[in-house]
N, CA, C and O atoms as a GROMACS GRO file, in nm:
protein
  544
    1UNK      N    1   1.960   0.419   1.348
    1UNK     CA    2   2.020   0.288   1.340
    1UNK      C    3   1.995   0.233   1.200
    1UNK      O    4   1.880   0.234   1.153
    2UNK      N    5   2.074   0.196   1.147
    2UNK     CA    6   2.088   0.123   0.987
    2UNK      C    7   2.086  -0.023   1.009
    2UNK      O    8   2.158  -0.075   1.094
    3UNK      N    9   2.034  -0.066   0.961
    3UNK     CA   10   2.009  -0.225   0.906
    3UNK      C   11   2.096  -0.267   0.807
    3UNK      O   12   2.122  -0.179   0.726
    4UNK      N   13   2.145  -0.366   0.790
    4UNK     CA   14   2.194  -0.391   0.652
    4UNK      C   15   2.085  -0.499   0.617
    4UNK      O   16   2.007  -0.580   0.667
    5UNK      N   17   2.152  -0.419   0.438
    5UNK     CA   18   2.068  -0.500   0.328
    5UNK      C   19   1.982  -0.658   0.366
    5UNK      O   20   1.861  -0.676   0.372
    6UNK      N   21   2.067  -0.731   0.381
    6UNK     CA   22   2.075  -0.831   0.368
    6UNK      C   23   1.950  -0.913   0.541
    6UNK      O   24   1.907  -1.026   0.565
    7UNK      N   25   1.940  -0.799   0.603
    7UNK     CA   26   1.903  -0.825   0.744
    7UNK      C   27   1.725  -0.761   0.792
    7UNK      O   28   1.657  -0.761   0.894
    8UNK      N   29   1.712  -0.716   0.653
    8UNK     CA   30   1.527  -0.638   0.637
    8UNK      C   31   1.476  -0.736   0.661
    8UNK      O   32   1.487  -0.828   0.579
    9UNK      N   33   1.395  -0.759   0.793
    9UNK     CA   34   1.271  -0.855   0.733
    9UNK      C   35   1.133  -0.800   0.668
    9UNK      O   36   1.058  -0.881   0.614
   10UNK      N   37   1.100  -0.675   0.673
   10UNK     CA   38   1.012  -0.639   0.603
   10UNK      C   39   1.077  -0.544   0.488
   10UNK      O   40   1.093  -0.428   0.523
   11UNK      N   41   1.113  -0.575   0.370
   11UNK     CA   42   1.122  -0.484   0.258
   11UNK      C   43   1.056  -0.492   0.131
   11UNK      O   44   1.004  -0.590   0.077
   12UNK      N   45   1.070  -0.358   0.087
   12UNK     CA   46   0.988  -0.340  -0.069
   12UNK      C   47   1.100  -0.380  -0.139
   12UNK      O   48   1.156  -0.274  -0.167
   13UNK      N   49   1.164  -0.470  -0.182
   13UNK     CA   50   1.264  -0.473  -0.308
   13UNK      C   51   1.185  -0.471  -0.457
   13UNK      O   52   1.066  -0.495  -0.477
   14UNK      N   53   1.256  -0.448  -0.523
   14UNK     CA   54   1.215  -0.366  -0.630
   14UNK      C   55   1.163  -0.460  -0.726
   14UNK      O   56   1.096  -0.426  -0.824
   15UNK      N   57   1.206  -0.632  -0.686
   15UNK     CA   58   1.126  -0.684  -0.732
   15UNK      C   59   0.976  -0.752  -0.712
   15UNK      O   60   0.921  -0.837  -0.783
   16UNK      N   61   0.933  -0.692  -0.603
   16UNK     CA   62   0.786  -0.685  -0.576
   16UNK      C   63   0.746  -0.552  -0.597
   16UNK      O   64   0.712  -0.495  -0.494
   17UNK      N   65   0.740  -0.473  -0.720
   17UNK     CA   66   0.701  -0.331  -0.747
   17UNK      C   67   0.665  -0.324  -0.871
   17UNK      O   68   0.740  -0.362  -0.960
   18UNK      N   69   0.525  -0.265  -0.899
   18UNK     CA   70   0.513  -0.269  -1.013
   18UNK      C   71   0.600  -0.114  -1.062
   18UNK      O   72   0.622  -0.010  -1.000
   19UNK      N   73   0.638  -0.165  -1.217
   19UNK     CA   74   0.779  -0.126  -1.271
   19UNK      C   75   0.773   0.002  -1.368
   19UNK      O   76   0.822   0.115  -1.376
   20UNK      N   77   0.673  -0.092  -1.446
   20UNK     CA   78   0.612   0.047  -1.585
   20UNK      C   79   0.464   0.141  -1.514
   20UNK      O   80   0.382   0.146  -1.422
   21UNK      N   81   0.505   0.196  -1.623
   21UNK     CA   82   0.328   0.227  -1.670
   21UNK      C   83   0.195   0.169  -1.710
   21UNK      O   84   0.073   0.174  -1.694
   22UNK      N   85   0.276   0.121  -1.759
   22UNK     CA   86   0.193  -0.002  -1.830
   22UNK      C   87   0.174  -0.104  -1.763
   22UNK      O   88   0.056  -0.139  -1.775
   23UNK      N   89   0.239  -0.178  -1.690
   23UNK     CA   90   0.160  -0.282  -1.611
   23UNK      C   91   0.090  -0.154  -1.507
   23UNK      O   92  -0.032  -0.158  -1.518
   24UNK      N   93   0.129  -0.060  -1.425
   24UNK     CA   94   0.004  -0.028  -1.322
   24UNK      C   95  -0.148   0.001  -1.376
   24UNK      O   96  -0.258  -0.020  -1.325
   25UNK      N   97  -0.104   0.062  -1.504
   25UNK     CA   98  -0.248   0.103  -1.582
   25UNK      C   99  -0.316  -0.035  -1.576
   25UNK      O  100  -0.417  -0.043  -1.507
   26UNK      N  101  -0.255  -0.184  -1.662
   26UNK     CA  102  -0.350  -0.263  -1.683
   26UNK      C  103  -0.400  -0.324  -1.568
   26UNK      O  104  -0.503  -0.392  -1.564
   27UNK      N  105  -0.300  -0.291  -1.440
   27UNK     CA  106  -0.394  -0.354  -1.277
   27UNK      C  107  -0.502  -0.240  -1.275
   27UNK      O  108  -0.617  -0.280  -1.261
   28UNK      N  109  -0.485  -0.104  -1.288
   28UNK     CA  110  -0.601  -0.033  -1.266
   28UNK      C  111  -0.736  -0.075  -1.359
   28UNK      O  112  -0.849  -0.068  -1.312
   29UNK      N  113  -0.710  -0.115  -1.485
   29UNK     CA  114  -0.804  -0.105  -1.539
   29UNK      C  115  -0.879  -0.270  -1.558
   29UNK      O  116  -0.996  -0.287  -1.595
   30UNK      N  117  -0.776  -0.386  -1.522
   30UNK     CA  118  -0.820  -0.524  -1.514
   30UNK      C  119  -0.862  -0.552  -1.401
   30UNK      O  120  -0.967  -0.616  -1.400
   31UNK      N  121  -0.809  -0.522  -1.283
   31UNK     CA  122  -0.840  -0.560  -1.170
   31UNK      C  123  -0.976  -0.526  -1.116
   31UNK      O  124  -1.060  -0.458  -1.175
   32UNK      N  125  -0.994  -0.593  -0.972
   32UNK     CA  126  -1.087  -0.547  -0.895
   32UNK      C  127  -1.088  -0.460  -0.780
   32UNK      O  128  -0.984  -0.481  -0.719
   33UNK      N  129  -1.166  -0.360  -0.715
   33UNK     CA  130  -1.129  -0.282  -0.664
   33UNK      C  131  -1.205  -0.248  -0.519
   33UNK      O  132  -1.320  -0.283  -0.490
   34UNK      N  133  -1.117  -0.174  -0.440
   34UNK     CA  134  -1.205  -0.197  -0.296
   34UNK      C  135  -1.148  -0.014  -0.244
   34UNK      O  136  -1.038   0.041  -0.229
   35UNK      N  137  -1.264   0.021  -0.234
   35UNK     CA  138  -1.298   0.141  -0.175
   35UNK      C  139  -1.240   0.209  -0.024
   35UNK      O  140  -1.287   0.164   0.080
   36UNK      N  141  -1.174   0.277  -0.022
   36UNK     CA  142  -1.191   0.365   0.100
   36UNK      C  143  -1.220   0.517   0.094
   36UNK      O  144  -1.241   0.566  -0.017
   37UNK      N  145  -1.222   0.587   0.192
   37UNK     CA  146  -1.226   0.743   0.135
   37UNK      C  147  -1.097   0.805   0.141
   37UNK      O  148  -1.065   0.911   0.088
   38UNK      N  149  -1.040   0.744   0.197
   38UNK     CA  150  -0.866   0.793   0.090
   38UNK      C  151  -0.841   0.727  -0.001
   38UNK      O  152  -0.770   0.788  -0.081
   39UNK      N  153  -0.864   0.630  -0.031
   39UNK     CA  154  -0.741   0.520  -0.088
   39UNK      C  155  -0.851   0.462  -0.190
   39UNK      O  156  -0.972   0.472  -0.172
   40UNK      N  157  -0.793   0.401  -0.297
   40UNK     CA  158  -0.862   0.271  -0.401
   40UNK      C  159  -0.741   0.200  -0.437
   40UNK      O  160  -0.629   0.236  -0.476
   41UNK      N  161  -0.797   0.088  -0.411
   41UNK     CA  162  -0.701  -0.047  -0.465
   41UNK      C  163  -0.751  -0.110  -0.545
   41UNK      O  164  -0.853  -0.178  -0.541
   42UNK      N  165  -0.685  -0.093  -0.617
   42UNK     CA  166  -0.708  -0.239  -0.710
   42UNK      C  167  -0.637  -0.360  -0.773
   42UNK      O  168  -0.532  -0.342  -0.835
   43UNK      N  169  -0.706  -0.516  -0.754
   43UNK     CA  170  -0.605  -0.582  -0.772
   43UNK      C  171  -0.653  -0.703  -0.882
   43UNK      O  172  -0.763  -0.748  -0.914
   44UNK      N  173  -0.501  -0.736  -0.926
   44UNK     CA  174  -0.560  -0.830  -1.052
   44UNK      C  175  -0.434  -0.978  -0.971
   44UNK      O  176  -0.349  -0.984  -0.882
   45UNK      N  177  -0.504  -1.085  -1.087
   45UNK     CA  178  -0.375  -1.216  -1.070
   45UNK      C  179  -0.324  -1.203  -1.164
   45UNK      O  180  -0.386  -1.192  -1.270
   46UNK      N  181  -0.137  -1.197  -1.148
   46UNK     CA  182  -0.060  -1.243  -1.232
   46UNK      C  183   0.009  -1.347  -1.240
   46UNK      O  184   0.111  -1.359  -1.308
   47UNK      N  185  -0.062  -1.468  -1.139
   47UNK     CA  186  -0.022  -1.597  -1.160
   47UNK      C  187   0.125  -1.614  -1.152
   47UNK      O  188   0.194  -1.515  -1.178
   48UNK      N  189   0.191  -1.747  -1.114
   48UNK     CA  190   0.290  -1.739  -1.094
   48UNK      C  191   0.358  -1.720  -0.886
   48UNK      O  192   0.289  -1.737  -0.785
   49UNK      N  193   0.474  -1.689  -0.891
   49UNK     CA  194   0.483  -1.688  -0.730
   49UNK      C  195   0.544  -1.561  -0.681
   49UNK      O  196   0.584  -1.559  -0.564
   50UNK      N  197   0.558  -1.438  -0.768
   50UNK     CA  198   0.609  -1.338  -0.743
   50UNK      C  199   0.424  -1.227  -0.680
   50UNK      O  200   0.317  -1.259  -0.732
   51UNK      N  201   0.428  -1.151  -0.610
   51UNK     CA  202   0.340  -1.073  -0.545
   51UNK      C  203   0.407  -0.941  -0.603
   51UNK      O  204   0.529  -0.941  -0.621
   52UNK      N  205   0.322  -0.816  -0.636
   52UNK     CA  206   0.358  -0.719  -0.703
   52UNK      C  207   0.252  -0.609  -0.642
   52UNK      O  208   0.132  -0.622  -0.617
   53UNK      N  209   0.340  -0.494  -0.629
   53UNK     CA  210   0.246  -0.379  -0.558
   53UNK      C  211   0.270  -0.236  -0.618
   53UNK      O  212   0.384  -0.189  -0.619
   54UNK      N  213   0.212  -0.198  -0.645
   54UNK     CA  214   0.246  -0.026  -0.694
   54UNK      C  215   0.150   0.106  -0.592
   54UNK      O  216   0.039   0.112  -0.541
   55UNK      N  217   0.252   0.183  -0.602
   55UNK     CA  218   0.169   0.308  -0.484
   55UNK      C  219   0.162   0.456  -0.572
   55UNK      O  220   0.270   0.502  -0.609
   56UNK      N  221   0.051   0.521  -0.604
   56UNK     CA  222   0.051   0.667  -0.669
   56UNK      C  223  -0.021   0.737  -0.619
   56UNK      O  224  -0.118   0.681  -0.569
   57UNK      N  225  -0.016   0.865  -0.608
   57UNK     CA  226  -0.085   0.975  -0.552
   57UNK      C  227  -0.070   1.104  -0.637
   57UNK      O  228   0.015   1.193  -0.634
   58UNK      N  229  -0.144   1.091  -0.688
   58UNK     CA  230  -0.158   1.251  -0.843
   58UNK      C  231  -0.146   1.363  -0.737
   58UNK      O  232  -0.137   1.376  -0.615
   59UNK      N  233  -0.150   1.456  -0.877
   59UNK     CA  234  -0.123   1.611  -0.821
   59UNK      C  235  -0.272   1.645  -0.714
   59UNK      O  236  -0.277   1.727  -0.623
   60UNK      N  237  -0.391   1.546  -0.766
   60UNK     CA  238  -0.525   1.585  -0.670
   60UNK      C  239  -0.504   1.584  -0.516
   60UNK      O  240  -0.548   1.662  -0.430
   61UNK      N  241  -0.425   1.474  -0.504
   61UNK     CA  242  -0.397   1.414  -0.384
   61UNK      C  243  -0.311   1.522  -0.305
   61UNK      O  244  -0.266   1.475  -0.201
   62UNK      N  245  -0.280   1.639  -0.326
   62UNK     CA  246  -0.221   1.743  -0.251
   62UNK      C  247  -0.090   1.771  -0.314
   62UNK      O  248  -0.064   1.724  -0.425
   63UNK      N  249   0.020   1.869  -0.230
   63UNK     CA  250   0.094   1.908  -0.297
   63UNK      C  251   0.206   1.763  -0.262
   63UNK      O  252   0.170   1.662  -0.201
   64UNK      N  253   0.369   1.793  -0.327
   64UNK     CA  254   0.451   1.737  -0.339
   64UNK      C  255   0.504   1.693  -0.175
   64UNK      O  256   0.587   1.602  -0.176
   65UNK      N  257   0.474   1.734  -0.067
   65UNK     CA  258   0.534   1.677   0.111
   65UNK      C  259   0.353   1.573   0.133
   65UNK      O  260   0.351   1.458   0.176
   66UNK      N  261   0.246   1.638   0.099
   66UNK     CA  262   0.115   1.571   0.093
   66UNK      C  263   0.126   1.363   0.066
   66UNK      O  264   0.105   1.257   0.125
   67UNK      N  265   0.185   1.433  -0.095
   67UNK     CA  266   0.176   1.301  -0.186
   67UNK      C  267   0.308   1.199  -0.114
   67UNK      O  268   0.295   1.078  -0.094
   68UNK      N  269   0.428   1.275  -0.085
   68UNK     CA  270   0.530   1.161  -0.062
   68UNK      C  271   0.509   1.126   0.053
   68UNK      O  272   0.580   1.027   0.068
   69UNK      N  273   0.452   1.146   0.153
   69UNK     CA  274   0.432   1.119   0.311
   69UNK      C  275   0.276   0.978   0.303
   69UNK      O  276   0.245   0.874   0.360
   70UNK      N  277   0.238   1.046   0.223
   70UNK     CA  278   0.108   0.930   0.198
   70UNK      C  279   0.176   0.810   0.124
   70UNK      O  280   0.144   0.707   0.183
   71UNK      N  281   0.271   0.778  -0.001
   71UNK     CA  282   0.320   0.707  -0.009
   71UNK      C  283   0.390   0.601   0.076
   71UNK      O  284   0.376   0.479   0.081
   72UNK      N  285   0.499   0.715   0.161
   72UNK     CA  286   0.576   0.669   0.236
   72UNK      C  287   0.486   0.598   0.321
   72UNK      O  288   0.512   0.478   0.326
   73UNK      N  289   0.391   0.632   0.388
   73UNK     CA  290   0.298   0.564   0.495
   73UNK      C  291   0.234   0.419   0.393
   73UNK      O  292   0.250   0.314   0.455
   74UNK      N  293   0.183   0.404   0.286
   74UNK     CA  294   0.137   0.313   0.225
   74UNK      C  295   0.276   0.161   0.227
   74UNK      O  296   0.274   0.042   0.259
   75UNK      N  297   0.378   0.257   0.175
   75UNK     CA  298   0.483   0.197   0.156
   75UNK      C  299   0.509   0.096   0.299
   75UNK      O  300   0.520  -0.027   0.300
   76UNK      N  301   0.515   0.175   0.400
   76UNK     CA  302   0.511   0.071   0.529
   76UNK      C  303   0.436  -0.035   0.585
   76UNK      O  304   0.471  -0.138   0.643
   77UNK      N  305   0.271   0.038   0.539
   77UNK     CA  306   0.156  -0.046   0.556
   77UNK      C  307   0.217  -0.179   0.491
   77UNK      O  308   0.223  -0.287   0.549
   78UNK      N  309   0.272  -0.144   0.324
   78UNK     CA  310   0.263  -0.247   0.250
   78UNK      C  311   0.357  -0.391   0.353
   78UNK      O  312   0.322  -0.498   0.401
   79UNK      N  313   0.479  -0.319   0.347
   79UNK     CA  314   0.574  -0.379   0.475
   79UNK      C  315   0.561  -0.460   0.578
   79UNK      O  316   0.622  -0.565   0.601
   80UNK      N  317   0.466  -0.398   0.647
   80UNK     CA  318   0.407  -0.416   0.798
   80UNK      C  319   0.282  -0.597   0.788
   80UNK      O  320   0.249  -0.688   0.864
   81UNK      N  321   0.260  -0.556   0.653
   81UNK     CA  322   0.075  -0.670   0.628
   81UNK      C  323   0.084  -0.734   0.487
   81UNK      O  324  -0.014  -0.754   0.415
   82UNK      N  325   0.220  -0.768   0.452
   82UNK     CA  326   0.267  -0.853   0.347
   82UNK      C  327   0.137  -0.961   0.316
   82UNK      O  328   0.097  -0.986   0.202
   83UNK      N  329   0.090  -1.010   0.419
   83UNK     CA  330   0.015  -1.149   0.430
   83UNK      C  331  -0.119  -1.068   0.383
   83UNK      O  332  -0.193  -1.152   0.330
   84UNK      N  333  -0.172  -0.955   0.381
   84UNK     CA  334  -0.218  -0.945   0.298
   84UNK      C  335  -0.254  -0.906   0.129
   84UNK      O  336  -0.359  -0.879   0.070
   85UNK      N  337  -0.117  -0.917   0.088
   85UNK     CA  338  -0.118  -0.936  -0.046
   85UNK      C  339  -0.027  -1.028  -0.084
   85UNK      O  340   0.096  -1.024  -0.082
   86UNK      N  341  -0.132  -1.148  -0.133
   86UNK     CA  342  -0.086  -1.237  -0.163
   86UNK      C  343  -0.019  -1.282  -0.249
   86UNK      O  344  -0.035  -1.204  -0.343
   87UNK      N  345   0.084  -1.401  -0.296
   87UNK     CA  346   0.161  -1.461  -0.412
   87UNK      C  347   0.050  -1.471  -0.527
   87UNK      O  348  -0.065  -1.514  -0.518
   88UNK      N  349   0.130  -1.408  -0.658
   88UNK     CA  350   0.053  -1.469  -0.773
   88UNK      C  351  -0.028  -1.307  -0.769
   88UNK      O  352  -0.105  -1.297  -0.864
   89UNK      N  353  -0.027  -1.218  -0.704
   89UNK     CA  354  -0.150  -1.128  -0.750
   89UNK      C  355  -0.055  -0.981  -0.807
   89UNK      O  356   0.067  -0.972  -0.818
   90UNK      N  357  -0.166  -0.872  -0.838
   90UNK     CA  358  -0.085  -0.740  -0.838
   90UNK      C  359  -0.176  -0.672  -0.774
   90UNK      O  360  -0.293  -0.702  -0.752
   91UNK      N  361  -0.110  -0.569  -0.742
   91UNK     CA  362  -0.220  -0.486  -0.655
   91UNK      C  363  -0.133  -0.337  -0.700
   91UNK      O  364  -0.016  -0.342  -0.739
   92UNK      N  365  -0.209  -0.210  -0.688
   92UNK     CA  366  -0.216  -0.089  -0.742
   92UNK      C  367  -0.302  -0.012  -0.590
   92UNK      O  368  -0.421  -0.034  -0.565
   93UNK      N  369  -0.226   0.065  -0.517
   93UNK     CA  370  -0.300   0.140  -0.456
   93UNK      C  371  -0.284   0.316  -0.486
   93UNK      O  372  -0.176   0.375  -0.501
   94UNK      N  373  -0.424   0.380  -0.489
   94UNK     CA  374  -0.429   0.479  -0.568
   94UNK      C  375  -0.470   0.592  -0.454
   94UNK      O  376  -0.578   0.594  -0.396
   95UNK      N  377  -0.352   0.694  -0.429
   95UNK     CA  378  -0.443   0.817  -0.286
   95UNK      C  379  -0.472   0.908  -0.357
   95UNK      O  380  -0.398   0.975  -0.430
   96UNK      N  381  -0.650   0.919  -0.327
   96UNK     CA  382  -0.732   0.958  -0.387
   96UNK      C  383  -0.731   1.143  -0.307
   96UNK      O  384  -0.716   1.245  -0.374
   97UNK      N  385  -0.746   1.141  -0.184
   97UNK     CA  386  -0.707   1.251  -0.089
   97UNK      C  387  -0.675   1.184   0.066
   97UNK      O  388  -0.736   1.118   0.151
   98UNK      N  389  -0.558   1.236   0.051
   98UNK     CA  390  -0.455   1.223   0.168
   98UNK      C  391  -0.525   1.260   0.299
   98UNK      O  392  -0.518   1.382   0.314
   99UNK      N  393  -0.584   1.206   0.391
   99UNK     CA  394  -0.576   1.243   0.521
   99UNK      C  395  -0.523   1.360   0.580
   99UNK      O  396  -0.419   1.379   0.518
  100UNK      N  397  -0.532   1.430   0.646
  100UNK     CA  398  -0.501   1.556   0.707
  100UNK      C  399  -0.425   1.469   0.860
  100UNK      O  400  -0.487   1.392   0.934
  101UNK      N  401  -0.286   1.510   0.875
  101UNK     CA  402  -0.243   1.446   1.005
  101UNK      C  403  -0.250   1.356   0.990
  101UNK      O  404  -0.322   1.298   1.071
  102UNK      N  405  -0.164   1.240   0.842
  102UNK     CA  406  -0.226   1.090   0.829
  102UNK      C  407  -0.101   1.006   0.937
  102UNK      O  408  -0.006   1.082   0.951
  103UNK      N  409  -0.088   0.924   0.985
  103UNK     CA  410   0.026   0.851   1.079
  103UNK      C  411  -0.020   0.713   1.034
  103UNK      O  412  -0.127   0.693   0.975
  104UNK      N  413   0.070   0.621   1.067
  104UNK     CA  414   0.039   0.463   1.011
  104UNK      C  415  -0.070   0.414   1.063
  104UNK      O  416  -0.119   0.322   0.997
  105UNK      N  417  -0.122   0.443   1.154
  105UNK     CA  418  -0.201   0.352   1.275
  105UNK      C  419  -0.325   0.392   1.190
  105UNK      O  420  -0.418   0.313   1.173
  106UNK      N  421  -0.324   0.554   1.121
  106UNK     CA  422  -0.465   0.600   1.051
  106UNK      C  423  -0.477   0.513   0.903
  106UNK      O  424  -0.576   0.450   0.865
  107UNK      N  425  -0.361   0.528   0.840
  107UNK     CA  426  -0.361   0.430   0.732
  107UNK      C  427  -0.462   0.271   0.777
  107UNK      O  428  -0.574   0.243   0.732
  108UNK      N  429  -0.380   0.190   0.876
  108UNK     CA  430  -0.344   0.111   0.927
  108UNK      C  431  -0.556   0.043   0.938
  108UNK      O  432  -0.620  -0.056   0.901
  109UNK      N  433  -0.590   0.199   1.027
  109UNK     CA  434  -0.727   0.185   1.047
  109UNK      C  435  -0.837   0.186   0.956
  109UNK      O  436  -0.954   0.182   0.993
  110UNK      N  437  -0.787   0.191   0.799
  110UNK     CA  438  -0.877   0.221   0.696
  110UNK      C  439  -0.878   0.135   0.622
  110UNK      O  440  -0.982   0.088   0.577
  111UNK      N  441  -0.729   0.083   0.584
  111UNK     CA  442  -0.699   0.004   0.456
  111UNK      C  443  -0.730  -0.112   0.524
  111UNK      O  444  -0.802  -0.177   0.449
  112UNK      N  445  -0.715  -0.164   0.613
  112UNK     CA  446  -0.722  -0.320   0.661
  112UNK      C  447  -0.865  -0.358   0.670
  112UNK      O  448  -0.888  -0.459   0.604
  113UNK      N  449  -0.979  -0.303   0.738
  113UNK     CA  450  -1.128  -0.340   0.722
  113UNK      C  451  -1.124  -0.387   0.552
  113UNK      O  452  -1.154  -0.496   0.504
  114UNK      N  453  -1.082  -0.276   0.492
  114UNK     CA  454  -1.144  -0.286   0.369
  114UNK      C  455  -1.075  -0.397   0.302
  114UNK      O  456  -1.133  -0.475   0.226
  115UNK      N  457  -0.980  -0.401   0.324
  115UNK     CA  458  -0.944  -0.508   0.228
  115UNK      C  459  -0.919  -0.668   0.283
  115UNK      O  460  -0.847  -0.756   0.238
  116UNK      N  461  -0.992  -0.665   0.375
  116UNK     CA  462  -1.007  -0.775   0.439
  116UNK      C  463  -1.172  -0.813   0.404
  116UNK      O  464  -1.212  -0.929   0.405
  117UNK      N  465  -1.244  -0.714   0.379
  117UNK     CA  466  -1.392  -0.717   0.388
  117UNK      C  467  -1.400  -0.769   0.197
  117UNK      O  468  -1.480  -0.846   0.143
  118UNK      N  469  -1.286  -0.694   0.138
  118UNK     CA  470  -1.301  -0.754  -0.010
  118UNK      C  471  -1.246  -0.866  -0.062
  118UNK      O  472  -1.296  -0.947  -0.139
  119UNK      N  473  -1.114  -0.864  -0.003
  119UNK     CA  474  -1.070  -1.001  -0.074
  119UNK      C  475  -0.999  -1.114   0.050
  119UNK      O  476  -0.904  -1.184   0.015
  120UNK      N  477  -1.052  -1.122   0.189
  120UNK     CA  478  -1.042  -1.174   0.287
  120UNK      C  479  -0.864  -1.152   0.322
  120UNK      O  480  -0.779  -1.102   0.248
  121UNK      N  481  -0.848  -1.212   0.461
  121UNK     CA  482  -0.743  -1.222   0.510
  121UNK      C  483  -0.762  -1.283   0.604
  121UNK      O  484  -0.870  -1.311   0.654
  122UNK      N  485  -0.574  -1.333   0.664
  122UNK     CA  486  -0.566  -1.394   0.799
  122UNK      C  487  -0.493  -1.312   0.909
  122UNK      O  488  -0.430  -1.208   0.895
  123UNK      N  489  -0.516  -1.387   1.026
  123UNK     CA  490  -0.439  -1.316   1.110
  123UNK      C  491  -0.500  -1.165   1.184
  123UNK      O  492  -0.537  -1.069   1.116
  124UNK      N  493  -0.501  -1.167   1.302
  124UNK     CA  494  -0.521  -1.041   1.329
  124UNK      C  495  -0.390  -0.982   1.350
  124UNK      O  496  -0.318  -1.027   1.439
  125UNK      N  497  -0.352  -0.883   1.274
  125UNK     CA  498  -0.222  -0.772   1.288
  125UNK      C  499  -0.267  -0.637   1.249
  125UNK      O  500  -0.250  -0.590   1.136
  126UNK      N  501  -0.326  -0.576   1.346
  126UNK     CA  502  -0.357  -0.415   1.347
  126UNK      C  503  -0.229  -0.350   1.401
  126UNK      O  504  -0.167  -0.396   1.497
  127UNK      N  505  -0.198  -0.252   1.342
  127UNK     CA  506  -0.093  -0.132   1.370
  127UNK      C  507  -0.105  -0.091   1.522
  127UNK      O  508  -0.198  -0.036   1.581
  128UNK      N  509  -0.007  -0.126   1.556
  128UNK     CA  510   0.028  -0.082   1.706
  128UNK      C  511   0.006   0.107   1.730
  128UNK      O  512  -0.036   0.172   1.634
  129UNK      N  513   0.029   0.154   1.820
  129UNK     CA  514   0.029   0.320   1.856
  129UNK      C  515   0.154   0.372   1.778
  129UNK      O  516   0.271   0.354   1.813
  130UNK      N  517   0.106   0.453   1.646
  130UNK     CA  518   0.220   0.526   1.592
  130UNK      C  519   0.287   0.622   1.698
  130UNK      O  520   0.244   0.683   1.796
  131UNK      N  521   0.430   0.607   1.628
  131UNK     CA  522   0.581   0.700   1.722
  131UNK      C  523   0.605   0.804   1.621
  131UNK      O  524   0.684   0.890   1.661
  132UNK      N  525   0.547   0.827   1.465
  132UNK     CA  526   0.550   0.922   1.394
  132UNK      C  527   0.483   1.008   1.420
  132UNK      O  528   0.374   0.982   1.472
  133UNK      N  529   0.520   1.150   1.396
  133UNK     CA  530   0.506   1.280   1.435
  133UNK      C  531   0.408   1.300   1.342
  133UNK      O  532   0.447   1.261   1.232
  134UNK      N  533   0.306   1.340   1.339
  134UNK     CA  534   0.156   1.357   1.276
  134UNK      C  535   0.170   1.497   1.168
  134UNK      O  536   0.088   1.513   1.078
  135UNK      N  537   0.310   1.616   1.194
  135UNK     CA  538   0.321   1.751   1.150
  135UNK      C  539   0.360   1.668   0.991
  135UNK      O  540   0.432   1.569   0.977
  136UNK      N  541   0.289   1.740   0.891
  136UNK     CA  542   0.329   1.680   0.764
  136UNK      C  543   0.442   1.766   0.743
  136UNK      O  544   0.512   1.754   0.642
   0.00000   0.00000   0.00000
């Protein structure tokens, strides 16, 4: 089933994405950062009312179905828990090593402690029982 454009309530448009190189480098290297054993985030303020997010996963992070499936899953997280990244900031999330059999709910179960434990949040919204197929 297709959605149209105009009818997403959760989307990445391209203007909440960080764009260059250069701005993700200076969130990696200005910002502050919060630990998981997949994942590092890090986030800086860029003031203002636009919210900005970038997602990468190097060649460490496994091969080329590894890296885009971990994206893709970040990419939803991002979707799914907007409210936790807030207006005015940037954020950079970095997969350090991909989960084996990762599904949203596993994302879902890692990234949210942590980044609730670092830079607070509201709302309880934990990831319901993933319907994605776990085979990478």
């Amino acid at each position: 089933m297709t959605v149209p454009p105009g009818e997403r309530p959760r989307s990445f448009p391209a203007s909440e994405r960080l764009r260059t190189d250069r701005e993700f480098r200076e969130v990696v290297r200005k910002g502050a950062r919060a630990h998981t054993t997949h994942y590092t985030v890090y986030r800086d303020s860029l003031g203002g009312g636009k919210r900005k997010v970038g997602i990468s996963a190097g060649k460490r992070a496994g091969g080329a179905v590894a890296r885009n499936r971990a994206k893709r899953l970040l990419r939803e997280f991002y979707r799914m828990h907007k409210d936790l990244f807030p207006m005015g900031t940037r954020t950079a999330i970095v997969v350090r090593k991909p989960p084996e059999g990762a599904v949203l709910s596993s994302v879902c179960a890692e990234l949210l402690p942590a980044l609730r434990r670092r830079w607070g949040g509201k709302g309880d919204s934990p990831c319901g029982p993933d319907n994605s197929s776990s085979a990478s």
